[in-house]
DOMIFI-623775 format. One record per residue (C-alpha): x, y, z; chain; residue in one letter. Coordinates in Angstrom, 3 decimals, m for minus. Last residue first. Layout:
residues N
<X:X Y:Y Z:Z mol:A type:A>
...
This chain:
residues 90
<X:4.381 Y:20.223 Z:m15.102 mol:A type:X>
<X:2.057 Y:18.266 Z:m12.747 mol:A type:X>
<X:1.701 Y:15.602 Z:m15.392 mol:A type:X>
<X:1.564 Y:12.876 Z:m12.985 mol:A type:X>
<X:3.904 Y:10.679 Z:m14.610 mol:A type:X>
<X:6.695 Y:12.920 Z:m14.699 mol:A type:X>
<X:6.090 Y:14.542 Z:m11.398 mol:A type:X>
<X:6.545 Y:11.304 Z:m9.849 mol:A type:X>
<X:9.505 Y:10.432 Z:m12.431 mol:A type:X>
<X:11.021 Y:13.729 Z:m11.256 mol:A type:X>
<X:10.384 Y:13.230 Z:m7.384 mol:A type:X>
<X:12.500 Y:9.885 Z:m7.949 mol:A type:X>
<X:15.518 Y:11.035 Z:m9.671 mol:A type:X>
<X:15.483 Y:13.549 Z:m7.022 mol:A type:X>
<X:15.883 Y:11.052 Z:m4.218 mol:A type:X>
<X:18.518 Y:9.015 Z:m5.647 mol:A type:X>
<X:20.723 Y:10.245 Z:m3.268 mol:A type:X>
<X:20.654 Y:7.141 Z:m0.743 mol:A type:X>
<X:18.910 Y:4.428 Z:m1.848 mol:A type:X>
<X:15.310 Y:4.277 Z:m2.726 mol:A type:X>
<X:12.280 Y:2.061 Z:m1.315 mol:A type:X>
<X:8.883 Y:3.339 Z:m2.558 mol:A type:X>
<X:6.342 Y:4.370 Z:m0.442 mol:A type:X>
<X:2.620 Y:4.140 Z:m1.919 mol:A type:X>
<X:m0.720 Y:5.646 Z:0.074 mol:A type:X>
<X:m3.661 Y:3.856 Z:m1.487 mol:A type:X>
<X:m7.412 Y:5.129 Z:m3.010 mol:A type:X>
<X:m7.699 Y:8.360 Z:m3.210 mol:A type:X>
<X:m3.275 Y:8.701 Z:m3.942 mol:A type:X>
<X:m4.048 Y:6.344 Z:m7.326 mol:A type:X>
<X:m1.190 Y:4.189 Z:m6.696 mol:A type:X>
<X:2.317 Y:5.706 Z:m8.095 mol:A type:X>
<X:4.322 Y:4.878 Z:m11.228 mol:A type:X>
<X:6.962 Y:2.453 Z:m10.063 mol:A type:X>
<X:10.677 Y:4.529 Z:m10.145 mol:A type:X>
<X:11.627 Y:2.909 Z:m6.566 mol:A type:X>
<X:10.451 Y:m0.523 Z:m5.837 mol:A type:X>
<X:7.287 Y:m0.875 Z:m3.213 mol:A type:X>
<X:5.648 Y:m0.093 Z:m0.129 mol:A type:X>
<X:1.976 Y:m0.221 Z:m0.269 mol:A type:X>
<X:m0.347 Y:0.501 Z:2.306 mol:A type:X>
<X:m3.306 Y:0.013 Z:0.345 mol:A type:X>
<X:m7.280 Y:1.117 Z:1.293 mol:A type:X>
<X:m9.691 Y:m1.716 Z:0.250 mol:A type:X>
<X:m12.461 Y:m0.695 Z:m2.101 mol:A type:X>
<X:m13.938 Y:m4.365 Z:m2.204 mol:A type:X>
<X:m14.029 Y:m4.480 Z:m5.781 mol:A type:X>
<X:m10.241 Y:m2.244 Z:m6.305 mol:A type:X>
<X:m8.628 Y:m4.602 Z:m4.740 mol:A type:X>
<X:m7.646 Y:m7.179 Z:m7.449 mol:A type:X>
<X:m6.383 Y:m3.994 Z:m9.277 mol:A type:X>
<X:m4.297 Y:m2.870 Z:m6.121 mol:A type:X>
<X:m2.970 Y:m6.266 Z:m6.167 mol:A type:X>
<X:m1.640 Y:m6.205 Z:m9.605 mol:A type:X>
<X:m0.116 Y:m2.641 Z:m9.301 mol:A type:X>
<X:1.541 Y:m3.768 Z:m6.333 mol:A type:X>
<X:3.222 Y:m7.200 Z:m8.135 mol:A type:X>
<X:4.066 Y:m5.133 Z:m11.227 mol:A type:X>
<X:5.803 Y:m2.663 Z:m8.541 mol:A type:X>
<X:7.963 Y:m5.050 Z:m6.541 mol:A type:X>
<X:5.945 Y:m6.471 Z:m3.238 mol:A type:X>
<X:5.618 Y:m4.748 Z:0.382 mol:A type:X>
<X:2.118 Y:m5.023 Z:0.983 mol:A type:X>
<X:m0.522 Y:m3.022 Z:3.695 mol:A type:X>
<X:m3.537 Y:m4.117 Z:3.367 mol:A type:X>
<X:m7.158 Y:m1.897 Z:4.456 mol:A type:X>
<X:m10.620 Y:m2.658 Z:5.326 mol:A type:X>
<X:m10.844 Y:m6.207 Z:5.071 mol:A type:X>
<X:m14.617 Y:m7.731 Z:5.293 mol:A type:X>
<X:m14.499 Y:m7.494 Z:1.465 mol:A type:X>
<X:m12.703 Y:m10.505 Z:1.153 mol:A type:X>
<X:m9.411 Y:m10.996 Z:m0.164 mol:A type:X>
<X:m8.108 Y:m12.656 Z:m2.834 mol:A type:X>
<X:m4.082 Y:m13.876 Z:m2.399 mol:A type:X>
<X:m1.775 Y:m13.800 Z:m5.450 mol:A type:X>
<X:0.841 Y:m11.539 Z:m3.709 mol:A type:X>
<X:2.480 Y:m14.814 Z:m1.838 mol:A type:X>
<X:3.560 Y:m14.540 Z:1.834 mol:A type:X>
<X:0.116 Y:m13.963 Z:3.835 mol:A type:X>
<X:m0.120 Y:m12.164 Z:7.305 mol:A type:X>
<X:m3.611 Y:m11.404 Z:8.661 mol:A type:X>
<X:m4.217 Y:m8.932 Z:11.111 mol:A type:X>
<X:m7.514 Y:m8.817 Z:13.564 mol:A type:X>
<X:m8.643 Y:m5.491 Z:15.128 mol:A type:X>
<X:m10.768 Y:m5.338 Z:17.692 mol:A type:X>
<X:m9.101 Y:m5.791 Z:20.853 mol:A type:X>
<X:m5.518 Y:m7.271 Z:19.332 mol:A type:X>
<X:m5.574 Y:m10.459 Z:17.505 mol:A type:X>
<X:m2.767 Y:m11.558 Z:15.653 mol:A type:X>
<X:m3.156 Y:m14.328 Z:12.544 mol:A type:X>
């Protein structure tokens, strides 16, 4: 636990954690089953989600969680297709 003025952080190491709806956003860095679970569990307390996650994971809802995934080098384009892929933007 780190407390700075006003803001508290919590740091947990397992993705099966409940939180309360005193929590305004998480930030997570889990594969994408993992992230798609927790954003679920979150959705009650409308917590915002920071969520960093595997490359070619369908994104978070973007009202509701801002998603990075981790790619290597030049794979970049293979991952703006699936995004526009699963969006339906074409």
């Amino acid at each position: 636990n780190l407390k700075n003025g006003g803001i508290e952080v919590k740091y947990y190491s397992w993705s099966q954690i409940r939180l309360k709806k005193d929590f305004i956003a998480a930030m997570t860095v889990m594969d994408c089953k993992s992230t798609w679970h927790f954003y679920e569990s979150t959705q009650e307390a409308s917590i915002l989600l920071l969520a960093i996650t595997d490359a070619n994971c369908p994104r978070l809802p973007a009202n509701h969680a801002i998603m990075i995934p981790i790619i290597d080098e030049g794979q970049e384009l293979s991952q703006i297709i699936f995004d526009i892929k699963v969006q339906r933007i074409l």
